[in-house]
N, C-alpha and C positions, 0 to 999 in steps of 0.2 A: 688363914681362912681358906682352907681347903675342899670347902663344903658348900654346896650351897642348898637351900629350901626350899622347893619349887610348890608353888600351891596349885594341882590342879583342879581344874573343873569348878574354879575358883567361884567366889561371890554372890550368895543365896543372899542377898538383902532385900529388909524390909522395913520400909518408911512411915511415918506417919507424920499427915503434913494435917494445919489446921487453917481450914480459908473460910472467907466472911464469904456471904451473899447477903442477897436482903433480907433474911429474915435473922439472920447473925453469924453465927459461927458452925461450922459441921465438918468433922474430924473422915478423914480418909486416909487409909490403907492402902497400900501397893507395893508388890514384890516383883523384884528383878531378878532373871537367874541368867547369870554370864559364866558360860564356857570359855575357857583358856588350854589351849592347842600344847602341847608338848614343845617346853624350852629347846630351844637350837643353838647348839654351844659349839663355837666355832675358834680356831687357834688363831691367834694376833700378836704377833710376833713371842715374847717369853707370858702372855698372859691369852688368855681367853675372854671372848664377850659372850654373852648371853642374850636371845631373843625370845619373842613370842608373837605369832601370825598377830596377835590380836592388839599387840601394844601401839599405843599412837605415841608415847612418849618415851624417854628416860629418867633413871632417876642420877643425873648424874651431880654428882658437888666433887670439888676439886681433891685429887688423893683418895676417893674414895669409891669403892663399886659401882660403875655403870652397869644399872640394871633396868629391863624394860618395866613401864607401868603401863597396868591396864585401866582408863579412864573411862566413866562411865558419867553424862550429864544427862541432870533429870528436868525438867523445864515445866515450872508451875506458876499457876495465875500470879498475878501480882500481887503481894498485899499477903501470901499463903507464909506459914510459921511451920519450920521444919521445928517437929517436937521430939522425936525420938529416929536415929538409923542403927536397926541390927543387921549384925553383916555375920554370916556362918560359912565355912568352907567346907569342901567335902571329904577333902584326901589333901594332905602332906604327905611328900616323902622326899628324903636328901638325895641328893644323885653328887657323886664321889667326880669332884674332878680333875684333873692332871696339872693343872696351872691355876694361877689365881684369877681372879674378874679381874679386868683392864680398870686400873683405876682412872678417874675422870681428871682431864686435863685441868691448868688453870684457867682463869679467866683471861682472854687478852683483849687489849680494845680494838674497836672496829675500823680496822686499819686494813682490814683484807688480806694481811697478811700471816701465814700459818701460825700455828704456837709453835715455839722453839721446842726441839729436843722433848725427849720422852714422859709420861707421866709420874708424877713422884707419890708414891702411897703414903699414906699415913699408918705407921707402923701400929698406932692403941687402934683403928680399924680391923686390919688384917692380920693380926695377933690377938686379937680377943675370940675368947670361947662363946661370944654372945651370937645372937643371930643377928645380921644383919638385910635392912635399916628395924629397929628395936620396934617397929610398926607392921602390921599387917594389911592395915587400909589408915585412910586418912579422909574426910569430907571437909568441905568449907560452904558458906550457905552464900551465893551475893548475888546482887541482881545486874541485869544489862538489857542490853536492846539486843535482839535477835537481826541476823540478817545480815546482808553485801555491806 
């Protein structure tokens, strides 16, 4: 997996959420359009990581490419039914790189102390023709308490 997929100018989405008031139910519309900054691909020791100004996280699982993710939370009334999210991108393109993405450590427990010795890939990962992660966005709907 000498390749990697960079989406930019990433994620045209548009939601449709369905909330009560009093007099019952009325369906709303709303689209998010999020820019994502040109990956920064940096050498780490025989592999490469990949960034992006905009990611707050990683996607990383054990043997497997650490890649930035761009999250994005939407924060609606209570009681609101996410009924439909379309997500469109605007431009793909591969950028050819020298080394492979750092695959992601294992898990070790919170002992404070480092993870031993180097990351071990997982070979049907970084030998398949497939793209990876086989997703291009992902949502989950849950509720919480906002705030300190």
């Amino acid at each position: 997996m000498k390749r990697i997929t960079a989406v930019i100018l990433v994620l045209t989405g548009l939601g449709t959420v369905a909330m009560t008031d009093n007099t019952g139910y009325r369906v709303t519309s709303f689209q998010e359009t999020i820019v994502v900054s040109e990956p920064v691909i940096k050498h780490w020791n025989q592999y490469v990581t990949v960034t992006v100004d905009e990611a707050a996280a990683t996607l990383s699982k054990a043997g497997e490419p650490v890649l930035p993710v761009v999250e994005k939370v939407f924060t609606l009334p209570l009681g609101s039914k996410v009924r439909q999210v379309d997500v469109s991108f605007s431009e793909r393109r591969e950028i050819g790189l020298s080394k492979q993405v750092r695959p992601g450590p294992e898990p070790v427990p919170k002992t404070g102390l480092p993870a031993l010795g180097e990351p071990v890939k997982k070979t049907e990962v970084y030998e398949s023709s497939e793209l990876y992660p086989p997703y291009t966005f992902r949502f989950r709907v849950g509720q919480g308490i906002l705030g300190d």
